[in-house]
C-alpha positions in Angstrom: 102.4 110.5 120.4 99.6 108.8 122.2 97.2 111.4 121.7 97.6 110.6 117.7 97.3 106.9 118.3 93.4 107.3 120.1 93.0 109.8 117.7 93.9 107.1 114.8 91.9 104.1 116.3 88.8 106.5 117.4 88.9 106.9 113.4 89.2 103.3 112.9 86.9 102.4 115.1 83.9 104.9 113.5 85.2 103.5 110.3 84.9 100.1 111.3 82.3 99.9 115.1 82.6 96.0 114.5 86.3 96.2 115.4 85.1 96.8 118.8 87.8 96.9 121.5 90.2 94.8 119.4 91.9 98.2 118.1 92.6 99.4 121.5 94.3 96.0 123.0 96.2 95.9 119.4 97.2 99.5 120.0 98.5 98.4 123.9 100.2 95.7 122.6 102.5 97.2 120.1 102.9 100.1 123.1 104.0 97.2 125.5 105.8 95.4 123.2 108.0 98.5 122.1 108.4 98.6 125.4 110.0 95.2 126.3 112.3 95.5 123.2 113.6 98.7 123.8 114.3 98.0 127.8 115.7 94.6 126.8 118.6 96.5 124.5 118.8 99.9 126.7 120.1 98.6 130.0 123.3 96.4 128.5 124.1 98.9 126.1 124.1 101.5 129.0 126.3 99.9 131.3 128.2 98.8 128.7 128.8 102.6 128.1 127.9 102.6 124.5 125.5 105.8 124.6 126.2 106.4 121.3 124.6 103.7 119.7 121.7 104.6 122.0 121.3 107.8 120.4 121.8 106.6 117.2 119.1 104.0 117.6 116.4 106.9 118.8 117.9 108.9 116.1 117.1 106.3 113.5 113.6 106.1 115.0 112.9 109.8 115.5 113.0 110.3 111.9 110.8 107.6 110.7 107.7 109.8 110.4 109.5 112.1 107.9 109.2 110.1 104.9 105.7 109.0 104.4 105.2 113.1 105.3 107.2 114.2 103.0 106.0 111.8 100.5 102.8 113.4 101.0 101.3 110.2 102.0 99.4 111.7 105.1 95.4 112.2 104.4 94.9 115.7 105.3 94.2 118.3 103.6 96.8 120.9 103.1 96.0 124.9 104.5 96.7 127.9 102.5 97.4 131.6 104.0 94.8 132.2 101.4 91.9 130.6 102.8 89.5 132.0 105.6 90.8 132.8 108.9 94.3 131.7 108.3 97.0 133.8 109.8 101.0 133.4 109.1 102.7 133.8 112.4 106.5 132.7 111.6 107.8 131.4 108.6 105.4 129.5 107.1 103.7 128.5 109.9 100.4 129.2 109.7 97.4 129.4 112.6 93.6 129.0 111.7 92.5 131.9 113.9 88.4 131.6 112.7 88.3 127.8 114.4 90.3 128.9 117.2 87.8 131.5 117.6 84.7 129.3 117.3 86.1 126.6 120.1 87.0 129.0 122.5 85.4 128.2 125.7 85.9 130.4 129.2 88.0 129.2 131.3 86.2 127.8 134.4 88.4 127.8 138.0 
């Protein structure tokens, strides 16, 4: 997940250049601060031996990014088998095979 969060304030920070570092440090902190919270529940709960409510917690967590996808709330745009270079490989997943193509670079030892 960290890759989509430099990806996210690279995006903000083209967007916006005044931002400057600010988006970064805001970015650590809620990283760090997650952090702290979760460590600060984790431990007692674990030698309490109550791993279910552990699991339940990540559970809960995990699927947080499912609504606002499913809502369609996400900005990109969608893919169609239909358009060029597309290729299905498995049920409905599809690969863009003409980028792939393009962006290939030799692998350099």
């Amino acid at each position: 997940l960290d890759i989509l969060g430099e990806g996210k304030y690279s995006e903000i920070m083209r967007k916006h250049p005044e931002s400057g570092s600010s988006v970064i440090t805001f970015k650590f902190a809620c990283s760090l601060l997650g952090s702290i919270v979760t460590n600060s529940y984790v431990g007692p709960l674990t030698d309490g031996g109550h791993f279910h409510i552990i699991f339940c917690i990540a559970l809960g967590l995990l699927l947080t990014p499912f609504y606002p996808t499913l809502r369609g709330w996400l900005p990109e745009k969608k893919r169609r088998k239909s358009d060029p270079g597309m290729t299905k490989i498995c049920c409905g997943c599809l690969f863009d095979q003409g980028s792939f193509q393009k962006k290939r670079t030799p692998f350099v030892v």
